[in-house]
KEZADO-686510 format. One record per residue: residue number from 1; residue in three letters; x, y, z of N, C-alpha, C, O in turn. Coordinates in Angstrom, 3 decimals, m for minus. Layout:
REM KEZADO-686510
<pos:NUM | code:ALA | nX:X | nY:Y | nZ:Z | caX:X | caY:Y | caZ:Z | cX:X | cY:Y | cZ:Z | oX:X | oY:Y | oZ:Z> .
...
***
This chain:
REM KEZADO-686510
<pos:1 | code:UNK | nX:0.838 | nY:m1.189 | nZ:0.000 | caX:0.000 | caY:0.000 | caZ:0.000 | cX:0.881 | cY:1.249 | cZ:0.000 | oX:1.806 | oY:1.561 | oZ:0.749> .
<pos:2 | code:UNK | nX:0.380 | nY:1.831 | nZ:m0.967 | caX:0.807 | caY:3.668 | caZ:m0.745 | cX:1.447 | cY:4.057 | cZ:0.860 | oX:2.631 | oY:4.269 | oZ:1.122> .
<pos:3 | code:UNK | nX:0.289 | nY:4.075 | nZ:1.814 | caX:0.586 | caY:4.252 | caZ:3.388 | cX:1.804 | cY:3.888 | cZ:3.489 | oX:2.704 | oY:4.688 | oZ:3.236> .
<pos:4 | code:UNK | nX:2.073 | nY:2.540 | nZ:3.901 | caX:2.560 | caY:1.957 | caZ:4.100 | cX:4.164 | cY:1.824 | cZ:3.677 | oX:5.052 | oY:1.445 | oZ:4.441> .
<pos:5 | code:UNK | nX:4.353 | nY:2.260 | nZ:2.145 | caX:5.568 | caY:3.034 | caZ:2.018 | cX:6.041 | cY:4.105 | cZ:2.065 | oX:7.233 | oY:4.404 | oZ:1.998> .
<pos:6 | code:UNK | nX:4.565 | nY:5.198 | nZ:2.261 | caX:5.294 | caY:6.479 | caZ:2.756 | cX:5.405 | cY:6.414 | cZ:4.779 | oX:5.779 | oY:7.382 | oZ:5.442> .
<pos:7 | code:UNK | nX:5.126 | nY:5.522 | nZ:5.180 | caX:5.410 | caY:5.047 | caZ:6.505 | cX:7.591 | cY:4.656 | cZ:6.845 | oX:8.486 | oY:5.076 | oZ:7.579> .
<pos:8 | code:UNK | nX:7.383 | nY:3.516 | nZ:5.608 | caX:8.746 | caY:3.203 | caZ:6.159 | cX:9.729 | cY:4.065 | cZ:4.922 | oX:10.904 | oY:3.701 | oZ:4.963> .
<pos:9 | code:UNK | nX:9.528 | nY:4.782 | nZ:4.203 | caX:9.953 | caY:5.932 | caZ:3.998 | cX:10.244 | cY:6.692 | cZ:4.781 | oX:11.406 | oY:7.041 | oZ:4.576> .
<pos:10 | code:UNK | nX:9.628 | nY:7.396 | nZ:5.992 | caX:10.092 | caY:7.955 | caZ:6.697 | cX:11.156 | cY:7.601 | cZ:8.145 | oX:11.594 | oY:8.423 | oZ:8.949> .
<pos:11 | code:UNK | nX:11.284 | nY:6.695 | nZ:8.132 | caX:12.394 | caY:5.953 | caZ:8.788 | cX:12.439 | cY:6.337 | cZ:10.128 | oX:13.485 | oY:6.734 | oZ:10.641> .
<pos:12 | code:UNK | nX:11.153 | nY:6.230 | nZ:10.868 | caX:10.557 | caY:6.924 | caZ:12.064 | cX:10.790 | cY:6.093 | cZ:13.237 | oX:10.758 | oY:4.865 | oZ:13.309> .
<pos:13 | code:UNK | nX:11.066 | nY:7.084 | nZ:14.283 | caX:11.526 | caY:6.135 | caZ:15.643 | cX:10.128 | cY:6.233 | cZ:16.487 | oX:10.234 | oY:5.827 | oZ:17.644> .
<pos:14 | code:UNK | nX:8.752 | nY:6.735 | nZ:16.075 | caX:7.818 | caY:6.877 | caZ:16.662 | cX:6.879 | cY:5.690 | cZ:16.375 | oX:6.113 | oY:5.516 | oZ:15.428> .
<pos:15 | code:UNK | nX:7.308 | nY:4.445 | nZ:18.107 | caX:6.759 | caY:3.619 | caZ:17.995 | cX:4.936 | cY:3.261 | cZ:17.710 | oX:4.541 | oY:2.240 | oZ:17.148> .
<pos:16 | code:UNK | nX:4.241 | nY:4.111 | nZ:18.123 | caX:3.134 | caY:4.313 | caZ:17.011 | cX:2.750 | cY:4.454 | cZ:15.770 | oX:1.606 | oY:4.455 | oZ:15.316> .
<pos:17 | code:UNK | nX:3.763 | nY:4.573 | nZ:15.235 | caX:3.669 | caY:4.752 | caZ:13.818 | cX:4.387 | cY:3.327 | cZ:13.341 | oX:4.160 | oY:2.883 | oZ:12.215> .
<pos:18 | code:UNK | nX:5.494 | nY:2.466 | nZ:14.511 | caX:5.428 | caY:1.338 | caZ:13.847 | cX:4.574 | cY:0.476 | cZ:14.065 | oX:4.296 | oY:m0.554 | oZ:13.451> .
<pos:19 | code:UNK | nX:4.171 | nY:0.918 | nZ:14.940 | caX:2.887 | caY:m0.432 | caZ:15.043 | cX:1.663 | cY:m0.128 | cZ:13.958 | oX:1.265 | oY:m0.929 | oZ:13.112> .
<pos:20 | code:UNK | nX:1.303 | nY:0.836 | nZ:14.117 | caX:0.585 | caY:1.265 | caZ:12.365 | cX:1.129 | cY:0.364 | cZ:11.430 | oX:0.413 | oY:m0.569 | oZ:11.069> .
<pos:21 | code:UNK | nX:2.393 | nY:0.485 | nZ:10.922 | caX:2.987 | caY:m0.014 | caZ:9.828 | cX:2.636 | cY:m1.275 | cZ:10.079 | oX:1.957 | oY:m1.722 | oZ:9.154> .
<pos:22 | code:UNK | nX:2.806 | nY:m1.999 | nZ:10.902 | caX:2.801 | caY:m3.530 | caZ:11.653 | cX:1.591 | cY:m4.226 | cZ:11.330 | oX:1.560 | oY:m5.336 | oZ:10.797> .
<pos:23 | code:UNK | nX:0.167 | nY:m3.252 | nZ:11.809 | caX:m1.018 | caY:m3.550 | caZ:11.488 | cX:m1.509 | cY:m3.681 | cZ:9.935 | oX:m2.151 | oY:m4.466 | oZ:9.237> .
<pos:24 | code:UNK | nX:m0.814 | nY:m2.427 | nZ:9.816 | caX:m1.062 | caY:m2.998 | caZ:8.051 | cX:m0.657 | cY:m3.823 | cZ:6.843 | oX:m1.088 | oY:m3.885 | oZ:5.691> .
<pos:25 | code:UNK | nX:0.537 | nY:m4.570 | nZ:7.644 | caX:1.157 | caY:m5.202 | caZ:6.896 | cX:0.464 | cY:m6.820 | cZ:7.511 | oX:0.384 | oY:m7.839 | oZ:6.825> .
<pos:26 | code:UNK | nX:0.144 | nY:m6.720 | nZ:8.565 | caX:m0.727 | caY:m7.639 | caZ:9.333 | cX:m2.120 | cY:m7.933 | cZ:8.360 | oX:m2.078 | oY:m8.997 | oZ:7.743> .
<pos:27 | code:UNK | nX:m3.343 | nY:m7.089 | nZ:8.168 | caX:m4.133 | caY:m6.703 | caZ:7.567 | cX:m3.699 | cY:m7.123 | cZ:6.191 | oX:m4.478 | oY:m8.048 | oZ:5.961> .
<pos:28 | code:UNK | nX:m2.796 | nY:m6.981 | nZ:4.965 | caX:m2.365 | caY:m7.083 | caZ:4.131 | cX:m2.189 | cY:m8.511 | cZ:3.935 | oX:m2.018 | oY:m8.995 | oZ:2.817> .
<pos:29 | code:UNK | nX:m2.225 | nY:m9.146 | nZ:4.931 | caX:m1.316 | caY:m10.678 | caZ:4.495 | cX:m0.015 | cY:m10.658 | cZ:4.494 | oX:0.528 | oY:m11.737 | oZ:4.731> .
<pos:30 | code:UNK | nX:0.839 | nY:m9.492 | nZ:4.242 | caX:2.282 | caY:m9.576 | caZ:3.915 | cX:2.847 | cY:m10.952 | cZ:4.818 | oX:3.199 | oY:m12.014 | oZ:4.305> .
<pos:31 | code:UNK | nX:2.838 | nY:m10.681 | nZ:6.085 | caX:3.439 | caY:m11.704 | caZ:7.062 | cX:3.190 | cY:m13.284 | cZ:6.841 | oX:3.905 | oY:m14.241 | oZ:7.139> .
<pos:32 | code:UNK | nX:2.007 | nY:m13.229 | nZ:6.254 | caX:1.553 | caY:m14.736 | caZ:6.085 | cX:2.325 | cY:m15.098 | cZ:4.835 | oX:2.726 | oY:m16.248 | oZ:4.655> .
<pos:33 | code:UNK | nX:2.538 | nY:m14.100 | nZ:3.955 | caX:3.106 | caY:m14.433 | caZ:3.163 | cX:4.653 | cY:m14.770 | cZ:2.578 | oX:5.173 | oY:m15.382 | oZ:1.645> .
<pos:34 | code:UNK | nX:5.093 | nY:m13.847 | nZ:3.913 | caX:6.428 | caY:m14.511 | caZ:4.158 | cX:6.732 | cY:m15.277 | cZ:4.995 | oX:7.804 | oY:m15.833 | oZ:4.757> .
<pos:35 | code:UNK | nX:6.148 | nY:m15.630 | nZ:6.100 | caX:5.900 | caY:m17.255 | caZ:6.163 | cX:6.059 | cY:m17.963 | cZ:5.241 | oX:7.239 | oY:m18.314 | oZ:5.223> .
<pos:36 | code:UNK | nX:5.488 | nY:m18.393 | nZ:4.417 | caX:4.899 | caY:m18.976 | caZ:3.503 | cX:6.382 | cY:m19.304 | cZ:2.338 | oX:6.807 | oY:m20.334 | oZ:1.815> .
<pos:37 | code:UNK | nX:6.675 | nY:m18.340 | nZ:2.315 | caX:7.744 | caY:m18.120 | caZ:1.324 | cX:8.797 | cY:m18.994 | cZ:1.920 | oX:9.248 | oY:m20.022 | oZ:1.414> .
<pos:38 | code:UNK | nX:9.250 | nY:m18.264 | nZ:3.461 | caX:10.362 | caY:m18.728 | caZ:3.720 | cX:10.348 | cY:m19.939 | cZ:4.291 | oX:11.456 | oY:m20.476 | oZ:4.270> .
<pos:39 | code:UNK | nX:9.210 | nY:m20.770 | nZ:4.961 | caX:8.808 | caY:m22.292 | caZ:4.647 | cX:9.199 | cY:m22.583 | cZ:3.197 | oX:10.308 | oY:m23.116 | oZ:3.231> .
<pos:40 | code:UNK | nX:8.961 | nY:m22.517 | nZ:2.506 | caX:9.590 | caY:m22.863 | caZ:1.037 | cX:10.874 | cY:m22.763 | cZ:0.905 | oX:11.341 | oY:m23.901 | oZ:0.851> .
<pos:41 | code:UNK | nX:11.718 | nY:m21.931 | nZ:0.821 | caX:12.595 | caY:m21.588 | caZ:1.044 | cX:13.533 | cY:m22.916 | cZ:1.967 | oX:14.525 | oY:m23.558 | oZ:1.624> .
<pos:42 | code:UNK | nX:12.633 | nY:m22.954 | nZ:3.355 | caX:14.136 | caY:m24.238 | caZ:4.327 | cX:13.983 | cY:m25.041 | cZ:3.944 | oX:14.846 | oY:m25.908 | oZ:4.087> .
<pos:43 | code:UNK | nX:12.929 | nY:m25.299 | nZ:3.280 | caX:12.835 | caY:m26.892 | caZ:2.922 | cX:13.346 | cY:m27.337 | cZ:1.706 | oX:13.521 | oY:m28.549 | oZ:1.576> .
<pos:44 | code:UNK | nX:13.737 | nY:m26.256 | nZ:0.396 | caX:14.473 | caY:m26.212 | caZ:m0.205 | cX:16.135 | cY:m26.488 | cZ:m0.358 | oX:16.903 | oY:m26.916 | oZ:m1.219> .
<pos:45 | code:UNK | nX:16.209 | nY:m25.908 | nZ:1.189 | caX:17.888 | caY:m25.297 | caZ:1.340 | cX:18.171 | cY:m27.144 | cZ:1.930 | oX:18.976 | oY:m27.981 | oZ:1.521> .
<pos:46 | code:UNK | nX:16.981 | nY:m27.230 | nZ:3.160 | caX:17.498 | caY:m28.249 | caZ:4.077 | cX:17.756 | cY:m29.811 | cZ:2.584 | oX:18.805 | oY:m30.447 | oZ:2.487> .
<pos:47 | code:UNK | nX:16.841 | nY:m29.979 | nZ:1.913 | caX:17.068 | caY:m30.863 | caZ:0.614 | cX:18.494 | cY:m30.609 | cZ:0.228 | oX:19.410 | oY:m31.419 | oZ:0.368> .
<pos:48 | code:UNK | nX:18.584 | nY:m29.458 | nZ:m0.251 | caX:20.051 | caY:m29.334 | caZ:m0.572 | cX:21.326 | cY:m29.229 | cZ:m0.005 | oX:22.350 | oY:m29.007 | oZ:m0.650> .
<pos:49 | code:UNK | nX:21.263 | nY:m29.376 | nZ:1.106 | caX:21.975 | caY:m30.146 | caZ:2.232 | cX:22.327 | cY:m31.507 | cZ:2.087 | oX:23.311 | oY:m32.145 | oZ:1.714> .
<pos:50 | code:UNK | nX:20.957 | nY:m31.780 | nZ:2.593 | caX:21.465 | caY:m33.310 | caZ:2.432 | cX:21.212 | cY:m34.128 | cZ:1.058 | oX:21.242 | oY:m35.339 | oZ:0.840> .
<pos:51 | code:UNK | nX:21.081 | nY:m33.568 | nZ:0.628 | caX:21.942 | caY:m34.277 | caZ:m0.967 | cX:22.927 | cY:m34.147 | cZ:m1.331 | oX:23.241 | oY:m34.775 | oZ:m2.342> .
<pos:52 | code:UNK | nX:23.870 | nY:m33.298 | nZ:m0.709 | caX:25.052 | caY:m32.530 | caZ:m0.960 | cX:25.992 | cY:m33.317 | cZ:0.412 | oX:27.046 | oY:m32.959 | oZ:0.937> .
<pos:53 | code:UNK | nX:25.256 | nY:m34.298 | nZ:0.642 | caX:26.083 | caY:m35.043 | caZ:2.179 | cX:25.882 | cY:m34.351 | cZ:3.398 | oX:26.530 | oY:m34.912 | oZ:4.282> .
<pos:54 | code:UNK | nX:25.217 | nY:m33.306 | nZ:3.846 | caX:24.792 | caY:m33.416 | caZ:5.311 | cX:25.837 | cY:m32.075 | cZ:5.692 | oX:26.922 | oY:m31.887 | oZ:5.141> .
<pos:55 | code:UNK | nX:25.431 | nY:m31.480 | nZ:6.421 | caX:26.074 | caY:m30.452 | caZ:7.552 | cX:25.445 | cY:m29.775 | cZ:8.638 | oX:24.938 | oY:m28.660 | oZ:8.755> .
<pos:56 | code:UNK | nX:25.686 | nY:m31.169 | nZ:9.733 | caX:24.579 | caY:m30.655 | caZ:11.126 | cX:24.647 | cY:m29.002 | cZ:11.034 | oX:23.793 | oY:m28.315 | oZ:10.474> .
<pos:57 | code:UNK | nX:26.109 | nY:m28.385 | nZ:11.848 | caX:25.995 | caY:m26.942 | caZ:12.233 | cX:25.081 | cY:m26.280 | cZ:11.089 | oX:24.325 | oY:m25.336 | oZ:11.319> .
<pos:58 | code:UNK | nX:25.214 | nY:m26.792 | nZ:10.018 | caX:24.426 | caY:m25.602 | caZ:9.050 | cX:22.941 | cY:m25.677 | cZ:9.333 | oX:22.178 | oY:m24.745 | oZ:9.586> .
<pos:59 | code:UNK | nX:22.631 | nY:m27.222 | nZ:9.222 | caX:21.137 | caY:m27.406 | caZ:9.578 | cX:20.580 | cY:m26.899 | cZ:11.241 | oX:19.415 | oY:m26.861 | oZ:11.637> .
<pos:60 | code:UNK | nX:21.738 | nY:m26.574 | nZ:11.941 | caX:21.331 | caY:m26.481 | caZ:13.076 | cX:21.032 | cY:m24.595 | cZ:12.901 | oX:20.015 | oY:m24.070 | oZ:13.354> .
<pos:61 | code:UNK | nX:21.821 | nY:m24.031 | nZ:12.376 | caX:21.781 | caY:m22.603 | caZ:11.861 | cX:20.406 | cY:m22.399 | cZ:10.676 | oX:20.106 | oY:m21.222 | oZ:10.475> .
<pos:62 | code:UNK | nX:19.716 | nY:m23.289 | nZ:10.031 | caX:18.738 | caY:m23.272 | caZ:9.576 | cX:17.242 | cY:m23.360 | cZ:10.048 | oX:16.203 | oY:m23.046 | oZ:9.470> .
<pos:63 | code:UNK | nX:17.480 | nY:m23.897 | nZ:11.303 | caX:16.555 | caY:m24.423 | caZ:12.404 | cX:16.433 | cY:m23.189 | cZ:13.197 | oX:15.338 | oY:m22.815 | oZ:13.618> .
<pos:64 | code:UNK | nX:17.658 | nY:m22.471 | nZ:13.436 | caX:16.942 | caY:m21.225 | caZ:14.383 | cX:17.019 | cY:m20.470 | cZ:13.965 | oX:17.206 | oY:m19.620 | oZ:14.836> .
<pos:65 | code:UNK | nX:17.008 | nY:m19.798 | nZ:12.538 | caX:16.276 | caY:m19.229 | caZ:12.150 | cX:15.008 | cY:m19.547 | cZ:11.377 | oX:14.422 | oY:m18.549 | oZ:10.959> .
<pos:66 | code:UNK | nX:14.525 | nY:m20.578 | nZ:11.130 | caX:13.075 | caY:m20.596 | caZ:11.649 | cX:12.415 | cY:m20.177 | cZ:12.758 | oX:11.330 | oY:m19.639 | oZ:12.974> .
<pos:67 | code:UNK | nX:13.394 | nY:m20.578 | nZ:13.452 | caX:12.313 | caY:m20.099 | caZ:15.211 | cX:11.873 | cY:m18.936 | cZ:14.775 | oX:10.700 | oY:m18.765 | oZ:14.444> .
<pos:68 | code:UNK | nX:12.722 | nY:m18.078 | nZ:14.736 | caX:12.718 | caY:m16.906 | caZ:14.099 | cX:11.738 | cY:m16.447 | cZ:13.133 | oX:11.083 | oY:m15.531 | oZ:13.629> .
<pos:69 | code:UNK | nX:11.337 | nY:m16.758 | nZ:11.805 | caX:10.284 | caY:m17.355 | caZ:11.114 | cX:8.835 | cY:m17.694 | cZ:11.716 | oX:7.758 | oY:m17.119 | oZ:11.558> .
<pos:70 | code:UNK | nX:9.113 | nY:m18.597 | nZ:12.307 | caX:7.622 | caY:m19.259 | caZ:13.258 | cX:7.305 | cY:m17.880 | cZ:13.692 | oX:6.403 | oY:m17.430 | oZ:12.986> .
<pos:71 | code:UNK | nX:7.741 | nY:m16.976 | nZ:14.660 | caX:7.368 | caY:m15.917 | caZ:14.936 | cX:6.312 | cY:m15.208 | cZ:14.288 | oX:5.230 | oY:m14.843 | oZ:14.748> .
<pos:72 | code:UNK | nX:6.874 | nY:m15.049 | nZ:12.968 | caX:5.898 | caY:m13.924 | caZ:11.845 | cX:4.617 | cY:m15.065 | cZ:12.254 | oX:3.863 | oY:m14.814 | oZ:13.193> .
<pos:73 | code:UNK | nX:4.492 | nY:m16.197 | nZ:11.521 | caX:3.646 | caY:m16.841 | caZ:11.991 | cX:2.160 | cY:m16.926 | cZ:13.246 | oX:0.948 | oY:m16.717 | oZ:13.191> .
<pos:74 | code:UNK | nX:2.944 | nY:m17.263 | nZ:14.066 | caX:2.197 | caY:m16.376 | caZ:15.519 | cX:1.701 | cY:m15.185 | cZ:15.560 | oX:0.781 | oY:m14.918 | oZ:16.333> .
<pos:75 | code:UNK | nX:2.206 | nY:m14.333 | nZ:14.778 | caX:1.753 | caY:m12.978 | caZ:14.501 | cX:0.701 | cY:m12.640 | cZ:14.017 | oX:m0.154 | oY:m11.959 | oZ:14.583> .
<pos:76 | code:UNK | nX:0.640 | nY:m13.193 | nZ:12.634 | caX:m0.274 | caY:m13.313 | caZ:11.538 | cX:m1.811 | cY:m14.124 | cZ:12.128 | oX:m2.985 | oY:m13.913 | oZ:11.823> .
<pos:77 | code:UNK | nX:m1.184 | nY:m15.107 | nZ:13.082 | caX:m2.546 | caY:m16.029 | caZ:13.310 | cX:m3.391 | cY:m15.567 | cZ:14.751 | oX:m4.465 | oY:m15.953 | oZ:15.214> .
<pos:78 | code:UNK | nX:m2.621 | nY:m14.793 | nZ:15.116 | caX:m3.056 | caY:m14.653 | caZ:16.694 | cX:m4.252 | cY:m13.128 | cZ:16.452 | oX:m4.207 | oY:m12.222 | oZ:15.620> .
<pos:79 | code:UNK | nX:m4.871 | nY:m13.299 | nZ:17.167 | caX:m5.727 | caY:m11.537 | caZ:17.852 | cX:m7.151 | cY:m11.183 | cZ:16.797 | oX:m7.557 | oY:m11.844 | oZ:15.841> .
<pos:80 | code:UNK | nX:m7.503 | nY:m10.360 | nZ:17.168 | caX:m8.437 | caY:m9.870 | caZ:16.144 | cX:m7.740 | cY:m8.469 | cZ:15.335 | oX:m8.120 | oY:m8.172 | oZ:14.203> .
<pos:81 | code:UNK | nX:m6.997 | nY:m7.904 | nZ:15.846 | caX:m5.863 | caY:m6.867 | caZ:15.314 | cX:m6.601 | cY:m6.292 | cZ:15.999 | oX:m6.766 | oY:m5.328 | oZ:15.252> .
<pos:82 | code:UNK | nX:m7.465 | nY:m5.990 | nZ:17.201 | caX:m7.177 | caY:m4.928 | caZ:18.528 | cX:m6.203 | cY:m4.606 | cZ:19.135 | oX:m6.069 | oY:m3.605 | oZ:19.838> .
<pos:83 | code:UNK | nX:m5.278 | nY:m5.608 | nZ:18.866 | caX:m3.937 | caY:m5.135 | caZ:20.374 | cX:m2.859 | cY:m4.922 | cZ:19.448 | oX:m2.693 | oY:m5.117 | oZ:18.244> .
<pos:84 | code:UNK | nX:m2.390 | nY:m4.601 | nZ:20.104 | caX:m0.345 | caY:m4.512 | caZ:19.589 | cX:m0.309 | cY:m5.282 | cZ:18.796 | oX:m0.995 | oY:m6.304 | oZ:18.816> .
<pos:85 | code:UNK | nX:0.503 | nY:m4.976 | nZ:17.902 | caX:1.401 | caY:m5.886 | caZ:17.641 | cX:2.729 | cY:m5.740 | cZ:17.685 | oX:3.277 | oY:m4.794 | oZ:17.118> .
<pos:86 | code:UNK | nX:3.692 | nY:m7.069 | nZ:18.664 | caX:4.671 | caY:m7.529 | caZ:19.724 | cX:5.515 | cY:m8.046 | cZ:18.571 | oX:5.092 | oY:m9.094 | oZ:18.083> .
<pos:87 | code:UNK | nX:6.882 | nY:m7.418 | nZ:17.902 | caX:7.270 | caY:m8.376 | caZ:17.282 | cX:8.210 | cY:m9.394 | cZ:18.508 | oX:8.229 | oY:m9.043 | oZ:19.687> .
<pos:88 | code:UNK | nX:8.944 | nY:m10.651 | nZ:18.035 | caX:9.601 | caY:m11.073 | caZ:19.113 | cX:10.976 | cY:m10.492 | cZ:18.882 | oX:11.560 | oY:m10.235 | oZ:17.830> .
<pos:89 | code:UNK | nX:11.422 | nY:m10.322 | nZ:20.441 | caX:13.377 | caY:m9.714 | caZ:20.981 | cX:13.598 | cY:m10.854 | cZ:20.432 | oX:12.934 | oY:m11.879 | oZ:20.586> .
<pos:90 | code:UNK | nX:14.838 | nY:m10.657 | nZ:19.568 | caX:16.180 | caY:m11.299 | caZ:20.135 | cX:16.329 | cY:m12.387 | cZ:20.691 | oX:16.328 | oY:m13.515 | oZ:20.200> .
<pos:91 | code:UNK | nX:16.524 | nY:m11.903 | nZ:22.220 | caX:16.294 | caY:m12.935 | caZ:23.533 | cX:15.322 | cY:m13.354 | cZ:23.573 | oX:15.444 | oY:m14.397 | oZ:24.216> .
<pos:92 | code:UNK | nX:14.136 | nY:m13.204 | nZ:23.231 | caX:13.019 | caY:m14.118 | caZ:22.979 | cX:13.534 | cY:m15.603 | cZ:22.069 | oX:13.550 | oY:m16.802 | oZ:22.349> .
<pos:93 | code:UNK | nX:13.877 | nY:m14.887 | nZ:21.010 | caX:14.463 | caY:m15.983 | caZ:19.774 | cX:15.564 | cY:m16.666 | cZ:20.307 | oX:15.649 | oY:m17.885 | oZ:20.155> .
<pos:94 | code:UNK | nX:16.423 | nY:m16.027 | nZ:20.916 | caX:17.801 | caY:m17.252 | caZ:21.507 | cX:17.077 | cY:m18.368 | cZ:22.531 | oX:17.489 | oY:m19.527 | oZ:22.593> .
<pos:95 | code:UNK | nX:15.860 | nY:m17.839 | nZ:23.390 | caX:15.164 | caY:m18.492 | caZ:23.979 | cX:14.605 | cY:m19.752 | cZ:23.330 | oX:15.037 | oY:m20.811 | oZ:23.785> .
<pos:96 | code:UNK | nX:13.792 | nY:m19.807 | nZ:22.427 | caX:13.303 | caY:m20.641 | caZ:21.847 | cX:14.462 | cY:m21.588 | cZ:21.045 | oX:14.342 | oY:m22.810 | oZ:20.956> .
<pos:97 | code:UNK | nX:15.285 | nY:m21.042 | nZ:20.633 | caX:16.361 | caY:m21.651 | caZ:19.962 | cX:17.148 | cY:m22.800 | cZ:21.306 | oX:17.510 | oY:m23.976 | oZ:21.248> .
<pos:98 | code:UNK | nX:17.162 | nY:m21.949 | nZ:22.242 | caX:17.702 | caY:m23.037 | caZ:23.419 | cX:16.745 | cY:m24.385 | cZ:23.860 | oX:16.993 | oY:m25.552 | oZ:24.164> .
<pos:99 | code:UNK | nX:15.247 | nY:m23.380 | nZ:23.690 | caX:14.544 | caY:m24.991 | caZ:24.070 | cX:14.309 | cY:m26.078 | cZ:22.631 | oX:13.854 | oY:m27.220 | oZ:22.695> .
<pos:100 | code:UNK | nX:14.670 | nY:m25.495 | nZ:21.610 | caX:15.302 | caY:m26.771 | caZ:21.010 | cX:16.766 | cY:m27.207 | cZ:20.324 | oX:17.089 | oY:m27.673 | oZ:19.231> .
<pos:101 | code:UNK | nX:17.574 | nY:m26.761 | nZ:21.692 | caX:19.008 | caY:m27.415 | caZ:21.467 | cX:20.160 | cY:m26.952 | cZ:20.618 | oX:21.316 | oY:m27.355 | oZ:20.489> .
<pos:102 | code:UNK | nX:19.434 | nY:m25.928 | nZ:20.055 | caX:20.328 | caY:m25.496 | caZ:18.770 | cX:21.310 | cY:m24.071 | cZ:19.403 | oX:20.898 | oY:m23.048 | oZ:19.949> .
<pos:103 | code:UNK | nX:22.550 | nY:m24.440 | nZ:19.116 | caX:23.472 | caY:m23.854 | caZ:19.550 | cX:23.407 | cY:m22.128 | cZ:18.968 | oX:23.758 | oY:m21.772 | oZ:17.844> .
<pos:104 | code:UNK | nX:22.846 | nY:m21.189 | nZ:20.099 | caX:22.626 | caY:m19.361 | caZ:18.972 | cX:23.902 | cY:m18.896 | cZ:18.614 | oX:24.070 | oY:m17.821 | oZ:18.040> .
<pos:105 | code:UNK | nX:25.036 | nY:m19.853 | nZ:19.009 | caX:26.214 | caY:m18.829 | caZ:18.978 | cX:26.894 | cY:m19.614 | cZ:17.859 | oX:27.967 | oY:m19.225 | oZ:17.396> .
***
C-alpha cells in the first residue's frame, strides 16, 4: 500500500507509527506471506543439504532461524488486530532456539 511506504519511507523512531505499519502489513497478508515463502525456502535449502552429504551446524543454523520465522507466523494467526502488535526480541528468539538445542552462537 501507498501508506505503508510512505510510513517506512520515513524511517521513524515513533513507535506508534510502527505499530501502524505492523497492522497494516498484518491486515495485508504480507506476514503470512512470508511465512509462507520462507517455509519454502528451508525446505528447499534443508534438501540441498542433504543431498550434498549433510552439515549438522548448518542445519542447526537453519533451524533457528526458523524459530525466528515461526514468529511472523504467531503474529499473523493470533488476535483480532485490537492489540499490539509484539514483534519477538532477540532474547526471545535465543530463547526458543535453546529450548530446542540449537546452539545461537
Amino acid at each position: 500500500s501507498v501508506q505503508l511506504l510512505s510510513i517506512l519511507k520515513q524511517r521513524t523512531e515513533d513507535v506508534d507509527v510502527k505499530r501502524y505499519a505492523q497492522r497494516l502489513m498484518l491486515e495485508a497478508g504480507s506476514l503470512r506471506y512470508t511465512r509462507e515463502k520462507c517455509s519454502q525456502l528451508k525446505e528447499e535449502i534443508v534438501k540441498q543439504i542433504k543431498e550434498l552429504g549433510g552439515n549438522e551446524p548448518l542445519l542447526k543454523v537453519i533451524e533457528m532461524l526458523d524459530v525466528q520465522v515461526e514468529k511472523i507466523g504467531e503474529l499473523d494467526g493470533e488476535g483480532n488486530g485490537d492489540e499490539d502488535v509484539k514483534m519477538p526480541s532477540s532474547l526471545t528468539l535465543k530463547q526458543e532456539a535453546d529450548t530446542k538445542n540449537l546452539d545461537y552462537t
